[in-house]
N, C-alpha and C positions, 0 to 999 in steps of 0.2 A: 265828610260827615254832612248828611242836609240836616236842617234844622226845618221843625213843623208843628204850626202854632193853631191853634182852633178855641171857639169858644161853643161851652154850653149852658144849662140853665139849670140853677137849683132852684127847689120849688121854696118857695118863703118857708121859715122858720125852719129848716134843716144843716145849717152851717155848723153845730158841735155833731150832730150824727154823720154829716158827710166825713169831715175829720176823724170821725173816730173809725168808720169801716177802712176809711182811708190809713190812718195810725195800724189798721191790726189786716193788712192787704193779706193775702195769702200767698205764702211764699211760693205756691206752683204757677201762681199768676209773674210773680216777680220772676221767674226762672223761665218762663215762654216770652218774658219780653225782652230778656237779657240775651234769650239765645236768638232771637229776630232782629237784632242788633238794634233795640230801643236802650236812650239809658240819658240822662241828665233831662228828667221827668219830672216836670215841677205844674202844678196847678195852683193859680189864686183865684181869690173871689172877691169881686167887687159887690160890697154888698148894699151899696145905694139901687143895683139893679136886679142883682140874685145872680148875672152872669158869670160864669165860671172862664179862665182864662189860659191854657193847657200847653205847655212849651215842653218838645221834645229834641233830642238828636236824631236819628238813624242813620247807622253804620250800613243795615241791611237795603231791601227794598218796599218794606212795609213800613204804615204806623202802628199804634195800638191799634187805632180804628178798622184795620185791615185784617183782624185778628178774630171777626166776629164768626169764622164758620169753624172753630177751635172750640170745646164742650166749655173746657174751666174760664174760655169770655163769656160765653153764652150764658154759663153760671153768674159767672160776678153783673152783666149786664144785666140777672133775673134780679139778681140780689139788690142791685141798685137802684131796680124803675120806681119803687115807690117814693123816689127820694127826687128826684131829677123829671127833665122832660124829656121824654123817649118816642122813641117810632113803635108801630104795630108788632114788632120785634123784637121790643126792650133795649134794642140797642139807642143810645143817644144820642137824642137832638145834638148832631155836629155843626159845627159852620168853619171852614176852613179861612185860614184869613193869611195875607197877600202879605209878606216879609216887606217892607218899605224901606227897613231902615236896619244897617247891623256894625257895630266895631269891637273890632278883637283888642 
């Protein structure tokens, strides 16, 4: 199982909307990330900065972020850009960030 950690940027005053698209995901979304072997999927939000903090597994050889030429990401990433910061593609501002440190 690799473990894969990224952070993004929600744009100021959207942390109950993010949560809530978040709380009501759609299950065809959750059912492409289960069968790409994505799964113990957790995002926080540090909200002294707006940065968003994104810790996954994969069994397979993708992340979410890998998922972008799939319709139903393309959708949720349309669905998302007014909220977050995105590329010209609505996909988002990723930054992948360096494991340092892990105990089982």
């Amino acid at each position: 199982m690799k473990r894969f950690g990224f952070k993004m940027k929600l744009n100021p005053g959207f942390r109950e909307e993010y949560r809530k698209r978040h709380n009501e995901i759609w299950p065809e979304l959750v059912k492409l990330l289960k069968d790409q072997g994505i799964g113990n999927y957790s995002i926080f939000l540090d909200e002294e900065t707006n940065i968003l903090f994104a810790y996954q597994e994969q069994s397979g050889a993708s992340s979410s972020q890998d998922l972008g030429t799939t319709e139903i990401v393309k959708k949720w990433w349309k669905y998302m850009a007014d909220i977050m910061e995105t590329n010209q593609d609505n996909s988002p501002v990723t930054v992948p960030l360096d494991e340092v440190f892990h105990m089982d």
